[in-house]
C-alpha positions in Angstrom: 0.0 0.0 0.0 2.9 2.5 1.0 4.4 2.0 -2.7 1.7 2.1 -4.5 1.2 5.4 -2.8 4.3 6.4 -3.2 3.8 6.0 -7.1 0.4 7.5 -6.7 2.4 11.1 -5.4 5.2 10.8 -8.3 2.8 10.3 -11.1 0.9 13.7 -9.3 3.8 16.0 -9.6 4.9 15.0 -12.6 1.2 15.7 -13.6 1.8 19.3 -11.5 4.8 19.6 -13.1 2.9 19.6 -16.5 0.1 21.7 -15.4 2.8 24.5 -14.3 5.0 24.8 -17.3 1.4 25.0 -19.3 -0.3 28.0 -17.6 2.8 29.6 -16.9 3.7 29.1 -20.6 0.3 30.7 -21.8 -0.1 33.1 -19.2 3.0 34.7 -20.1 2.5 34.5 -24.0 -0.4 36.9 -23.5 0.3 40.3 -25.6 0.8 43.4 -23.5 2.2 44.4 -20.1 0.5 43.9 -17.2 2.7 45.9 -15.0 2.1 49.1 -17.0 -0.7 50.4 -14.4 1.4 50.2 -11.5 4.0 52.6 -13.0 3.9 56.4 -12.5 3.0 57.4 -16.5 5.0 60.3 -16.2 8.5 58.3 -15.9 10.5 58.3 -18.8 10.1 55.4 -21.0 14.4 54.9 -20.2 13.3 54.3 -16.6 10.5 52.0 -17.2 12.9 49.6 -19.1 15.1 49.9 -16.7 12.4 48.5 -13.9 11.0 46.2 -16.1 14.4 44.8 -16.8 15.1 44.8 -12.7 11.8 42.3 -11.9 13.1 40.4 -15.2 10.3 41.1 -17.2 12.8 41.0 -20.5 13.6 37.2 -19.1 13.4 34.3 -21.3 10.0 32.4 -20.0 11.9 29.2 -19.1 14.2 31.2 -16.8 10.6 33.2 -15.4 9.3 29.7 -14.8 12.6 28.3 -12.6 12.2 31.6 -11.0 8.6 31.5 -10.2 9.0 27.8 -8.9 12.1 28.2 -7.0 9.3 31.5 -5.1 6.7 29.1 -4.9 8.4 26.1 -2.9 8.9 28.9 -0.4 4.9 30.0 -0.5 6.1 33.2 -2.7 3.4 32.9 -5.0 4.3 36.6 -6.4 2.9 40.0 -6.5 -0.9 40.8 -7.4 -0.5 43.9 -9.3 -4.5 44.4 -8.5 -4.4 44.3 -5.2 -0.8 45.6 -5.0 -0.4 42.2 -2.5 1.4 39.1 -2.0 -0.3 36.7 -4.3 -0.6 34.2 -1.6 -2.2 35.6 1.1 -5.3 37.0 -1.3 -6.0 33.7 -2.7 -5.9 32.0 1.2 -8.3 34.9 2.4 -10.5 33.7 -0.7 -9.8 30.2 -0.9 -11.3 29.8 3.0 -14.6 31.4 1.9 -15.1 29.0 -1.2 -14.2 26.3 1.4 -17.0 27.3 3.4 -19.6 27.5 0.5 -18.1 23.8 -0.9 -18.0 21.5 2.7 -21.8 22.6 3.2 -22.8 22.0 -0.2 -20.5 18.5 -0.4 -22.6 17.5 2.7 -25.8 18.4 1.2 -25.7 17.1 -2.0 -23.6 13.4 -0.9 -26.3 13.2 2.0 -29.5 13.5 -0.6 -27.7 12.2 -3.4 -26.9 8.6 -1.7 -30.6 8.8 0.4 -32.1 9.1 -2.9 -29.9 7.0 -5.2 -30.2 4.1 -2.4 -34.7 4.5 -2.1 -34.8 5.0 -6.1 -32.6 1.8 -6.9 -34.5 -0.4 -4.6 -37.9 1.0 -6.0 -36.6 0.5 -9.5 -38.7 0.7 -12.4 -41.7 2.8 -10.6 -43.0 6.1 -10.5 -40.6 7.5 -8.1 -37.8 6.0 -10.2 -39.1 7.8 -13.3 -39.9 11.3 -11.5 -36.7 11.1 -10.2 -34.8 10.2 -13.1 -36.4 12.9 -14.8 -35.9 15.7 -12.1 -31.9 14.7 -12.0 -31.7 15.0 -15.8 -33.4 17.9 -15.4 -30.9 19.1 -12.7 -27.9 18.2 -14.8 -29.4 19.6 -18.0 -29.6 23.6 -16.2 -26.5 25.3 -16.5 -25.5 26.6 -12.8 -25.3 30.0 -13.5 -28.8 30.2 -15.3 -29.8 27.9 -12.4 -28.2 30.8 -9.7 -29.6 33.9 -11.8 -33.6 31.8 -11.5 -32.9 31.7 -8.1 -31.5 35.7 -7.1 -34.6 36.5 -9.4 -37.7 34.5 -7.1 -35.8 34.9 -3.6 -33.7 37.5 -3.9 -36.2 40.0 -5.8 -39.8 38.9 -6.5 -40.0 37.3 -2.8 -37.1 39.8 -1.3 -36.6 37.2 1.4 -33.1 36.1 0.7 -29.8 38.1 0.2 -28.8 37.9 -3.8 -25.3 38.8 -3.2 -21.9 39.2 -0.9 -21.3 37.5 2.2 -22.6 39.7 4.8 -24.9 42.5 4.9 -23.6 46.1 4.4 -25.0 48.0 6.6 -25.5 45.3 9.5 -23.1 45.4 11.3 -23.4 42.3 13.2 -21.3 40.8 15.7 -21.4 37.5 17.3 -24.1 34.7 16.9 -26.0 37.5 14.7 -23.1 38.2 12.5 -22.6 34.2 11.9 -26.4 34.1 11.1 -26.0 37.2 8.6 -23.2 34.8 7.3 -25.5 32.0 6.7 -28.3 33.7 5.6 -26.4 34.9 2.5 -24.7 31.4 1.7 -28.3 29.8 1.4 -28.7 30.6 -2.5 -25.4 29.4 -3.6 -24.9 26.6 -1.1 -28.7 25.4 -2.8 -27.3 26.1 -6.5 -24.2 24.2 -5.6 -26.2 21.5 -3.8 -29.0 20.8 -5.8 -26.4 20.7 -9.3 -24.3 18.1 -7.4 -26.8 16.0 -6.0 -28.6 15.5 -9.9 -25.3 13.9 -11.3 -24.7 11.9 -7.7 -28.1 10.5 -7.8 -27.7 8.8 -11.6 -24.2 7.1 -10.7 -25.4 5.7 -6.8 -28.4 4.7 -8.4 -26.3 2.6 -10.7 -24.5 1.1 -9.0 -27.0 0.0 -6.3 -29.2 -1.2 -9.2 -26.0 -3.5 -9.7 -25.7 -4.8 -6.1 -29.1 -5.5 -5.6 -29.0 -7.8 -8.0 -26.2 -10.1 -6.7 -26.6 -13.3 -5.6 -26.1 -12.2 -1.2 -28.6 -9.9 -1.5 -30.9 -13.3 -1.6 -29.1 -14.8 0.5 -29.3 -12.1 3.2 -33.1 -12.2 2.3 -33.2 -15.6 3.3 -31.5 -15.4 6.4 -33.9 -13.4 7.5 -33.1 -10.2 7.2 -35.9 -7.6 5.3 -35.1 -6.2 2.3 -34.8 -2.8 3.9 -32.3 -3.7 5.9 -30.3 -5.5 3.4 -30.3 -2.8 1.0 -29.1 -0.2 3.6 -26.0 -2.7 5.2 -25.3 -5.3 2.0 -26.2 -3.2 -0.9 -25.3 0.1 0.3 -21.4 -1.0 2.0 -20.8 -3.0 -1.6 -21.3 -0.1 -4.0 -19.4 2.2 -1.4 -16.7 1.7 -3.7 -18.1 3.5 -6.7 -19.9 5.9 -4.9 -16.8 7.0 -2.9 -15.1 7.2 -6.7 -17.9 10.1 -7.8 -18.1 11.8 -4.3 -14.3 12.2 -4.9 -14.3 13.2 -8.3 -16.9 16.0 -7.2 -14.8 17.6 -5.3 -12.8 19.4 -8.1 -16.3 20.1 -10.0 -17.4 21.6 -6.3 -14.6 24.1 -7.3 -15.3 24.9 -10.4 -19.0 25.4 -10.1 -17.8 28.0 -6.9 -15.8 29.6 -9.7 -19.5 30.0 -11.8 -21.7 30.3 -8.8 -19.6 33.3 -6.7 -19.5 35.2 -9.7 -23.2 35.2 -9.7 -23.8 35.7 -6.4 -20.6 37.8 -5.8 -19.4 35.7 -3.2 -15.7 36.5 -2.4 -14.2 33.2 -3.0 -11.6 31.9 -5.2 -14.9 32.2 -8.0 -14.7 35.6 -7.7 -11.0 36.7 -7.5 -10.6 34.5 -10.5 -13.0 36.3 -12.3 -11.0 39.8 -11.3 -7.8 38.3 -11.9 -8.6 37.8 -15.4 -10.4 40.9 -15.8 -7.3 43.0 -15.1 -4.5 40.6 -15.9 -3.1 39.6 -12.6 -0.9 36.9 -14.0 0.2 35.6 -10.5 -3.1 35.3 -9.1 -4.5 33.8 -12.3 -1.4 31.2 -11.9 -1.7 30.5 -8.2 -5.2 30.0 -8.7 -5.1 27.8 -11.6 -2.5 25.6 -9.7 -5.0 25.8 -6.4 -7.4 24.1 -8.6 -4.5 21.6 -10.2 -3.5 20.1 -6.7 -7.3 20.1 -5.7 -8.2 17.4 -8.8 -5.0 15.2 -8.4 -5.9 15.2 -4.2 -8.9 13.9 -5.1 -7.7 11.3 -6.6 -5.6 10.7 -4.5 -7.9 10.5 -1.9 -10.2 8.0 -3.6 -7.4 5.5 -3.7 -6.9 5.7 0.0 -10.6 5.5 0.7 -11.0 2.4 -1.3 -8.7 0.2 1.2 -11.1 1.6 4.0 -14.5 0.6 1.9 -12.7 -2.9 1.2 -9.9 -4.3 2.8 -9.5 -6.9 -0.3 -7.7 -3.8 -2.4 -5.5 -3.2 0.6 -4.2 -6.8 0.0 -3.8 -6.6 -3.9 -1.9 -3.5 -3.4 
């Protein structure tokens, strides 16, 4: 198990690795200079290449790359020349907001979308099998930002009972138990967008594969031991299709992050969404890059983490690794 996690973490930073020289390579093929709005515009031009040539702009991109690495394995990330800030401590600030938004939404949506998957799968080929398969296509087929824009309009404006946008309220100044309140009350619309999207692709692949193990041969068996076919849905169906199910709720995690990215914008939440979205807009190259490689590690962590959660959901992998 060690060496084939061992291999596991080699074949992610090679994949890093690749990701890195990529977005850095692209990012820094982009036509004009970004710097340009942090310098005085009454310098003369002489002294302008002169500071340019100080931070190395002039640089070959290989040698910008070994330098940006060699900053990063110390967490120097750069300089945001938006927020005239080291790179890393914005996208932290941001990064535990989207954090907050994605844990409650992963909870949400793996809670319904296993509930759900595990009562369709045993009432297969009913009504409620057939509304719900229709409401999860239905769920996957809505794009999340129409889905987020449907929802600001009926809460946020025709009902006025929900907060459309930011993370707390402007003029409230809450403290305490009210100010964590205020908090939740404006995470309610995109935690549901988030939620809701997630659980409609969850529901399809748990239904399948508990459609699969309820059709085994100890599923009978269990049944004739006495056991009712609730319960042996719930302890031998459920625990024997853990394995795909933990594969998805894994592999959710990155698209949790990139539907934040969609959904803050909407809802102007100030996540890693939303500083992404500035980032671009004004051509902050190092946030753009520290953001894209946020995202990078999340995707190969998660599958990471699926491979250590399959020798908890069965032991027999732990042996054949």
């Amino acid at each position: 198990m060690k060496k084939f996690l061992l291999k596991r973490i080699g074949v992610a930073l090679i994949v890093l690795f690749g990701v890195s020289v990529t977005v850095f390579t692209l990012i820094h093929l982009q036509p004009g200079n970004p710097y340009m709005h942090m310098i005085n515009p009454n310098l003369a031009p002489e002294v302008v290449e002169k500071m340019l040539r100080e931070i190395g702009y002039y640089d070959p991109i290989p040698v910008q790359y070994f330098k940006w690495v060699g900053r990063a394995l110390t967490g120097d990330f750069g300089y945001s020349t938006q927020y005239n800030a080291p790179a890393f401590g914005i996208i932290i600030e941001a990064l535990g907001n989207t954090i907050l938004i994605s844990i409650a939404s992963f909870v949400i949506s793996s809670i319904l979308a296993i509930v759900i998957g595990v009562v369709t799968a045993s009432k297969s080929n009913t009504w409620v099998d057939y509304l719900v398969t229709i409401l999860s296509f239905v769920g996957i087929s809505i794009p999340t930002f129409f889905f987020g824009l449907i929802l600001v309009k009926i809460f946020g404006y025709d009902l006025a009972i929900l907060p459309s946008s930011g993370m707390e309220s402007l003029y409230g100044g809450y403290t305490g138990i009210y100010h964590v309140l205020d908090v939740i009350k404006h995470m309610i619309l995109p935690v549901s967008v988030l939620s809701l999207t997630q659980t409609a692709t969850l529901i399809r692949y748990t239904r399948s594969s508990m459609v699969d193990a309820l059709s085994q041969d100890y599923m009978r068996t269990a049944q004739a031991k006495g056991l009712t076919k609730n319960k042996a849905v719930w302890t031998h169906g459920l625990r024997n299709s853990m394995i795909s199910i933990v594969t998805v709720l894994c592999m959710q995690l990155p698209s949790l992050v990139s539907g934040a990215l969609i959904t803050e914008t909407v809802f102007v939440w100030p996540g890693i969404g939303t500083l992404n979205y500035n980032a671009i807009m004004n051509r902050d190259y190092m946030l753009v890059m520290g953001i894209t490689m946020l995202i990078a590690v999340v995707i190969v962590f998660a599958n990471i983490l699926a491979d250590i959660l399959y020798v908890f959901v069965d032991p027999r992998i732990r042996l054949s690794k």
